[in-house]
C-alpha positions as protocol buffer text, in pm:
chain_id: "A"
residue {
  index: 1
  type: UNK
  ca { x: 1258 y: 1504 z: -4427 }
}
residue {
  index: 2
  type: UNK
  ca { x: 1419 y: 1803 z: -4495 }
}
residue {
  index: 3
  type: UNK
  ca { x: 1744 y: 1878 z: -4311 }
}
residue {
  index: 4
  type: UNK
  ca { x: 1683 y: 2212 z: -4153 }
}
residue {
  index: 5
  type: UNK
  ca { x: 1348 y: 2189 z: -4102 }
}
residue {
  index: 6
  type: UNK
  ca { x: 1421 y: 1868 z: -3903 }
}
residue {
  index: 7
  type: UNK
  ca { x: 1708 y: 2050 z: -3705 }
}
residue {
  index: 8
  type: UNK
  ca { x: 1419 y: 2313 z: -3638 }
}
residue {
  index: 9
  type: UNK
  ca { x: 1176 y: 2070 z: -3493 }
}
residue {
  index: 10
  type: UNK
  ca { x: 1450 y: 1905 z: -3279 }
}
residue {
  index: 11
  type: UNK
  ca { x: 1576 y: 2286 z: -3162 }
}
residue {
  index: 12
  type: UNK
  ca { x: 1285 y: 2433 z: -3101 }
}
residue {
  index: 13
  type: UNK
  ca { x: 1179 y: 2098 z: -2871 }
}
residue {
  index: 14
  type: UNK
  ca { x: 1521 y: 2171 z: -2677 }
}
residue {
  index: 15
  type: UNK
  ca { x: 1474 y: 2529 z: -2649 }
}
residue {
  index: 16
  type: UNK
  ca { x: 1082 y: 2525 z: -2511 }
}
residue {
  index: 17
  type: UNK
  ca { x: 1239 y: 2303 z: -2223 }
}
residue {
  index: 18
  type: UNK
  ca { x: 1461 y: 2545 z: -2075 }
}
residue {
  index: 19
  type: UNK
  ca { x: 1393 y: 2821 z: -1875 }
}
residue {
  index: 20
  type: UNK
  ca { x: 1444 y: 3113 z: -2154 }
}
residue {
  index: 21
  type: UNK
  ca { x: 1178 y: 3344 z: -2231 }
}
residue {
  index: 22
  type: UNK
  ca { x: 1026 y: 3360 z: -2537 }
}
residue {
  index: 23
  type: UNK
  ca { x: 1247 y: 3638 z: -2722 }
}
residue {
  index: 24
  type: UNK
  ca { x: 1568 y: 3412 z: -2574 }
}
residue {
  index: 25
  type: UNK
  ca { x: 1420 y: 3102 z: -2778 }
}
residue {
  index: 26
  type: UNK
  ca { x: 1362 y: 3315 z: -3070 }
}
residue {
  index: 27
  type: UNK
  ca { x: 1683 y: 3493 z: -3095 }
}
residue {
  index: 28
  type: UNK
  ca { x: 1867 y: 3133 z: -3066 }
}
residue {
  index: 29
  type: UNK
  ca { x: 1667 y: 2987 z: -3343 }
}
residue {
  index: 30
  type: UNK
  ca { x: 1789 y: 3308 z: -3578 }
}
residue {
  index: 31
  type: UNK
  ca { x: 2147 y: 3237 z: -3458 }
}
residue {
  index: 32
  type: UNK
  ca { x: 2142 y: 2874 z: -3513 }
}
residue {
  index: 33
  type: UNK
  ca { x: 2356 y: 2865 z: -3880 }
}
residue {
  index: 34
  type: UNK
  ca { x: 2200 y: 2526 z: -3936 }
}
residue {
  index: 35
  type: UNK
  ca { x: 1877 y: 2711 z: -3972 }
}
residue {
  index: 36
  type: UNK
  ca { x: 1975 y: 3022 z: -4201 }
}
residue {
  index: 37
  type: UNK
  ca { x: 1715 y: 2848 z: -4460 }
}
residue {
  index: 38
  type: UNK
  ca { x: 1451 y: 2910 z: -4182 }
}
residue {
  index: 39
  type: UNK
  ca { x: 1554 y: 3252 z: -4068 }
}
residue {
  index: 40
  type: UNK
  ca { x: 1292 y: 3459 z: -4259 }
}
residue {
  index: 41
  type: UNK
  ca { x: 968 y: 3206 z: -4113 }
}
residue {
  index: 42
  type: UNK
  ca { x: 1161 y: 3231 z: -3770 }
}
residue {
  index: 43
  type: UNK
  ca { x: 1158 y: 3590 z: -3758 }
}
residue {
  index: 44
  type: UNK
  ca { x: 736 y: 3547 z: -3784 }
}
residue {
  index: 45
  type: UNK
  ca { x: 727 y: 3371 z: -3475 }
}
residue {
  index: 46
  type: UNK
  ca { x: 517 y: 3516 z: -3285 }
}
residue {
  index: 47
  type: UNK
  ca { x: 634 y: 3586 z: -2924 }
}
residue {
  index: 48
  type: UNK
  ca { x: 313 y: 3492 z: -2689 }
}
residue {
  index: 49
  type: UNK
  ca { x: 299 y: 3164 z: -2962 }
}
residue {
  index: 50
  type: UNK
  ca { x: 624 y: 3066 z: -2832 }
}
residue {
  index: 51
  type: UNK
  ca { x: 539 y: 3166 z: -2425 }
}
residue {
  index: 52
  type: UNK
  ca { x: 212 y: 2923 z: -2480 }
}
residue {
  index: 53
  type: UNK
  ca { x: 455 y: 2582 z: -2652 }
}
residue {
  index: 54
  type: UNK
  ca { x: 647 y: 2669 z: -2376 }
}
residue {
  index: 55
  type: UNK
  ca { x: 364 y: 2651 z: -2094 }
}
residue {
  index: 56
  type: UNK
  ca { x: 218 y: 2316 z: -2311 }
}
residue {
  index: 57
  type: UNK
  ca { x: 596 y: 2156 z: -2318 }
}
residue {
  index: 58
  type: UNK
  ca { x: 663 y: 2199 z: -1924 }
}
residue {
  index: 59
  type: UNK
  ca { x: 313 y: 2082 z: -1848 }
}
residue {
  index: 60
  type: UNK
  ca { x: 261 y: 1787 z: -2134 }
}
residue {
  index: 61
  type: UNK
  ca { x: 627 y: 1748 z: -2273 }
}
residue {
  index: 62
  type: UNK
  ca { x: 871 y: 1485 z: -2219 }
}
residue {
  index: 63
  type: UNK
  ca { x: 1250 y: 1529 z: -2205 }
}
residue {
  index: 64
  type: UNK
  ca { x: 1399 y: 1402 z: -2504 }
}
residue {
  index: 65
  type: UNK
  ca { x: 1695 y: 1185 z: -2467 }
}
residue {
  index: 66
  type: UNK
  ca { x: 1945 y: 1303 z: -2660 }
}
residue {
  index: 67
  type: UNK
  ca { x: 2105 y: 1039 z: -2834 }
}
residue {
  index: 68
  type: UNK
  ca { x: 2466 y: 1043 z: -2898 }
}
């Protein structure tokens, strides 16, 4: 799989789980260097796309264990 687009799966997974607000998670993506390759289909996201993963990631999501 590619690199940063697995980094952006994994990020965005961690980011939905906290308690940031949509334009938080967004702006962290675009200043995540690992995902510069991504930055252009980042800056798409849409904002209420992101508030509704977040609602569907507290209510059917499971932590991930990081693993070290």
């Amino acid at each position: 799989m590619n690199t940063a687009l697995k980094h952006y799966q994994e990020r965005l997974l961690e980011l939905l789980e906290t308690k940031l607000n949509a334009q938080e998670v967004k702006q962290a993506l675009l200043l995540d260097a690992e995902l510069a390759p991504l930055h252009t289909y980042i800056e798409t996201l849409d904002l209420d796309m992101l508030t509704v993963g977040m609602e569907l990631q507290k209510k059917w999501g499971k932590k991930q264990e990081r693993q070290n």
